[in-house]
Every structure is written in structure tokens, then in C-alpha cells.
C-alpha positions in Angstrom: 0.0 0.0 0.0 1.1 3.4 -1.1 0.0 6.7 -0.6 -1.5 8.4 -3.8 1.4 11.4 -3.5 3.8 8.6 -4.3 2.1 7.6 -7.2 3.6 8.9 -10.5 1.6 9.1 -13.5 3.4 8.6 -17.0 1.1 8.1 -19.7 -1.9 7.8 -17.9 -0.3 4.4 -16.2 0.9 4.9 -12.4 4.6 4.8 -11.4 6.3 3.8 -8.1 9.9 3.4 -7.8 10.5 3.6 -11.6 7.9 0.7 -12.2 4.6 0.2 -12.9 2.6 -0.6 -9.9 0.7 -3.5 -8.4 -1.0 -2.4 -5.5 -3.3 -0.5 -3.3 -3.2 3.5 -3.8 -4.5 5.3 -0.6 -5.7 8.4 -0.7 -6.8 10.9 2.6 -8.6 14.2 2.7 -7.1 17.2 4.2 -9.5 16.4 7.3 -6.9 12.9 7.5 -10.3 10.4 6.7 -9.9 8.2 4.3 -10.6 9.8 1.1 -9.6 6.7 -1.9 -8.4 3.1 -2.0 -8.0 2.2 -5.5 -6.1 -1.8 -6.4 -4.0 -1.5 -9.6 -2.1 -4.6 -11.3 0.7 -3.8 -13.7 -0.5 -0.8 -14.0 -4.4 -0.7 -14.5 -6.9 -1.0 -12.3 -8.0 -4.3 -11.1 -10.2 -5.2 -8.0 -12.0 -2.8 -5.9 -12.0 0.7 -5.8 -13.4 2.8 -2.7 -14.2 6.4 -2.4 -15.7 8.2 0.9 -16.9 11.8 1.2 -15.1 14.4 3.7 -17.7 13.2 6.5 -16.3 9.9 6.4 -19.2 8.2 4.1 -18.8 6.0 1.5 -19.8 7.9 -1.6 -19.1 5.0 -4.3 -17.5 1.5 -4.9 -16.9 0.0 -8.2 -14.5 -3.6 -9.1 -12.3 -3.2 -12.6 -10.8 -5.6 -14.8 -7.9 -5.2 -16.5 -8.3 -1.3 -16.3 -12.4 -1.7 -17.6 -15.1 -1.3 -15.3 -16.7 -5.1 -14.7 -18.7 -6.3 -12.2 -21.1 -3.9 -9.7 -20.8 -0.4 -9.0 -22.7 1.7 -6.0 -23.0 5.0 -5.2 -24.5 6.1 -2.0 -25.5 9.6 -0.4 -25.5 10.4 2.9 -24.0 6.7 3.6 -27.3 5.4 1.7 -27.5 3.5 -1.6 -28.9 5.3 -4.2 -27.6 4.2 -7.9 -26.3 0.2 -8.5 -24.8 -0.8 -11.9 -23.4 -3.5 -12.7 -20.6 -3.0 -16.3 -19.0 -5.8 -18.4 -15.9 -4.6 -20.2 -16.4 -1.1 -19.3 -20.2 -0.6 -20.5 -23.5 -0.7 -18.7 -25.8 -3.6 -18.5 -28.1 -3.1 -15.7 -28.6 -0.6 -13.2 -31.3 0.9 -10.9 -32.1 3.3 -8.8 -33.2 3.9 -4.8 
């Protein structure tokens, strides 16, 4: 696990220590809560990636593949669940609404 400042981008593709990363990139807010956990393999996303608002909330969570969106994404407000999709190779095939 790194911290997102340690993270240099070349080319879109994220850097540390002169390679391209495998990993978790952490992120906080200036408030020091949590802000972004994001998983990367060789370089693109893969796995889960977590964002949470200033208060602390989880605002959204989404899984990648190989760098493409695949498999469910949430987003919630005010900690509840308000949009679900769920993406295959990075487009759209369901979703609904609370």
C-alpha cells in the first residue's frame, strides 16, 4: 500500500519506484479520513476501488478488470444507496435506482 502522493503518472499508467505498480493506492482528505483506495495490477486498475466523502461516508465502490469497469458499482449519499450498476468490459448492462 502506497499513498496516492507517491504515485507517479506517465502516460496515464501509475509509477512507483521507476515501475509500474501493483497495488493499493491510498488516498486521505485534508481532514486525514480516508478519502480513496484504489487496487492496480501492472498498472491498470484491477479489484476494488473505494471512495468516501469528507464526513467519512462511503460515496461509491466499483471492481475493474484489467483497467475496464466489470462487475457492480454503488453509489450512496449520505452513507445510503442510491444508484447500482453493474458493467462488463467497461459498458453498462443493468442498473437501478433507490
Amino acid at each position: 500500500m502506497v499513498y496516492k502522493d507517491q504515485i507517479h503518472f506517465i502516460h496515464g499508467l501509475p509509477y512507483h519506484e521507476k515501475r509500474l505498480f501493483t497495488g493499493v493506492v491510498v488516498s486521505r482528505h485534508e481532514n486525514g479520513l480516508r478519502e480513496m483506495y484504489v487496487t492496480y495490477k501492472d498498472g491498470e486498475k484491477h479489484g476494488l476501488e473505494t471512495n468516501w466523502n469528507r464526513n467519512g461516508q462511503k460515496s461509491s465502490e466499483r471492481t475493474y478488470k484489467n483497467g475496464k469497469k466489470d462487475g457492480l458499482m454503488t453509489r450512496y449519499s449520505n452513507g445510503q444507496k442510491e444508484w447500482e450498476g453493474t458493467y462488463k468490459d467497461d459498458k453498462l448492462i443493468s442498473s437501478g435506482s433507490w
